[in-house]
C-alpha positions in Angstrom: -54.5 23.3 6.8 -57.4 22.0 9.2 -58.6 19.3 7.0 -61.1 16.7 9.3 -58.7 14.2 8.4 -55.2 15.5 7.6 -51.4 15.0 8.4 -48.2 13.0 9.3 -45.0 11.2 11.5 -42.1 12.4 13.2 -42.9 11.0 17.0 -44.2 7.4 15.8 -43.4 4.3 16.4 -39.5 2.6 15.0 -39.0 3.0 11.4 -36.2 1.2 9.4 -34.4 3.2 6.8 -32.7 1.5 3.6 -31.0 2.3 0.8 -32.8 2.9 -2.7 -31.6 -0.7 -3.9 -34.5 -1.8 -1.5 -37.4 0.2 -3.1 -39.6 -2.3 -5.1 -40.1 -1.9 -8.4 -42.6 1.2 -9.0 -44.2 2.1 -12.0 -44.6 5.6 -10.8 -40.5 6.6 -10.1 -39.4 8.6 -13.1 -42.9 9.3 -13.8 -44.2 11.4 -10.9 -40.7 11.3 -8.7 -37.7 10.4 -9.2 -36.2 6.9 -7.8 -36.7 7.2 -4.2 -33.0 7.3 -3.0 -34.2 5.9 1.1 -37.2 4.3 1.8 -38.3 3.3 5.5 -41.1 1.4 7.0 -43.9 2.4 9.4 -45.4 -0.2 11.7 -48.9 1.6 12.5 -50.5 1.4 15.6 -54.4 1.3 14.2 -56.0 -0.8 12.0 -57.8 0.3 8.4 -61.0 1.0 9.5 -63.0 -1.1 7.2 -65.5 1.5 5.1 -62.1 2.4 3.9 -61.8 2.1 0.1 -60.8 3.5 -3.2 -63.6 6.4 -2.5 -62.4 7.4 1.0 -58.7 7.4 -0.1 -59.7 9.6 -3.1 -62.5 11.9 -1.2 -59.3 12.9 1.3 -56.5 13.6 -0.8 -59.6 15.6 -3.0 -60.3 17.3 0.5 -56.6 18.1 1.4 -55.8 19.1 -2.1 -58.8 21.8 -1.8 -57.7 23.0 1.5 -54.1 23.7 0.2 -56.0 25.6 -2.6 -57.9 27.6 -0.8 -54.6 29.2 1.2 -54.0 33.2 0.7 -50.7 31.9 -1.4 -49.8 29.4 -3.3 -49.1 25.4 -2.5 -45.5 24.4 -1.3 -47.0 20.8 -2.6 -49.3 18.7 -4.2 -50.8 15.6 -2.8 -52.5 12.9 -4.9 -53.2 9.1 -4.6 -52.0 6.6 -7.5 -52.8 2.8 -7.7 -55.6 0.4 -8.7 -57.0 1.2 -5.4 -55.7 5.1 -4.5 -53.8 3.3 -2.0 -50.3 5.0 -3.2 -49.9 8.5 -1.5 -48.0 11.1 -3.3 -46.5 14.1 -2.2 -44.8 16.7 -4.2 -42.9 19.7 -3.9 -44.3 22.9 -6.2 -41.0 24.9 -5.4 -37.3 24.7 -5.5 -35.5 24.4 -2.3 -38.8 22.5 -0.6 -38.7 19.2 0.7 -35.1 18.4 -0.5 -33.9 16.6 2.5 -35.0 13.9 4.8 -35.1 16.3 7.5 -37.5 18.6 5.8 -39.5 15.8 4.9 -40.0 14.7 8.5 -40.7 18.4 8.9 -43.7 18.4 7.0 -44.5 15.1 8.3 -44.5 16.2 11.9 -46.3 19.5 10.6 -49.1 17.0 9.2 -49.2 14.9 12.0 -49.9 18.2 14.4 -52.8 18.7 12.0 -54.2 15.5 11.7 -54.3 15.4 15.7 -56.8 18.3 15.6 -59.1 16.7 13.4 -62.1 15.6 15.2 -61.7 12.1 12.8 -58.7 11.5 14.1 -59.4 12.3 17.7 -62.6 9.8 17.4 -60.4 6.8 15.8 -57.0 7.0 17.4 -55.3 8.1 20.5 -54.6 11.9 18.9 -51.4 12.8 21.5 -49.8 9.4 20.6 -50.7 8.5 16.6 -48.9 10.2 13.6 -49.9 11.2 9.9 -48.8 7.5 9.3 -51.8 6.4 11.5 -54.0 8.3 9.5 -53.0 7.1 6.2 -53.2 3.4 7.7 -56.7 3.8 8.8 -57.5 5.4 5.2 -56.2 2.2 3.6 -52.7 4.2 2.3 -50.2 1.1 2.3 -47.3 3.5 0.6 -46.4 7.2 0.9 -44.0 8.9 -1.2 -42.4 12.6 -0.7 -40.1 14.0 -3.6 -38.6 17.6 -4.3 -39.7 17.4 -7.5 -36.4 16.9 -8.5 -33.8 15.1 -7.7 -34.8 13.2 -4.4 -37.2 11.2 -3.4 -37.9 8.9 0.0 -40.9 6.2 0.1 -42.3 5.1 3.5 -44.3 1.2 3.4 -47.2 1.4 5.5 -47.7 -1.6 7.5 
């Protein structure tokens, strides 16, 4: 999991948590994930870098989706991008029993956040010790992240 440019929260900035009667509509729930049941969202401390676009958005879910591939077993999850613009970040559990509480949500956040601070992309663009997977996807241009078991549960994080 050493992606350039991978990985995710846990130590970041204040987050507000609501209730699934908050999630906007989305054309994806029931499609890809079921109705996020929570939803929070992340005030990032960087800005979108501004070469990032559709391309970028696509070239590094493409490049994390290959890394997880290329693991001696097989993915806990798959990560794509939906929207006009790729700007919608999915991640999905393969497995039962993966991802099918908040807390193991932030867990793999945090474990993509400790990733994306040894990139050297992230090291060059943010402060690495004090910005989260959040950061990341803001300077990628992600304005939404979504985690689901594959199941039953579902929590959507607005990137703003």
């Amino acid at each position: 999991m050493g992606f350039a440019v991978a990985t995710a929260l846990l130590l970041a900035a204040p987050m507000a948590v609501s209730s699934a009667q908050e999630v906007s509509d989305d054309r994806h729930a029931e499609y890809y994930y079921p109705t996020p049941q929570t939803s929070e969202s992340y005030t990032a401390r960087v800005v979108t870098l501004a070469d990032s676009d559709r391309v970028r958005r696509l070239s590094f879910v493409t490049g994390l989706t290959q890394q997880l591939l290329t693991m001696p077993y097989p993915p806990d999850y798959a990560v794509y991008a939906k929207g006009a613009e790729a700007e919608k970040m999915i991640i999905i559990a393969l497995h039962d029993d993966r991802y099918d509480t908040l807390y193991r949500m932030r867990a793999l956040l945090a474990m993509l956040t400790a990733q994306s601070r040894l990139s050297k992309f992230f090291q060059e663009n943010t402060l690495a010790e004090h910005a989260t997977f959040f950061d990341l996807l803001k300077m990628l241009g992600f304005e939404q992240l979504t985690i689901s078991d594959g199941d039953e549960f579902a929590h959507q994080i607005t990137i703003e």
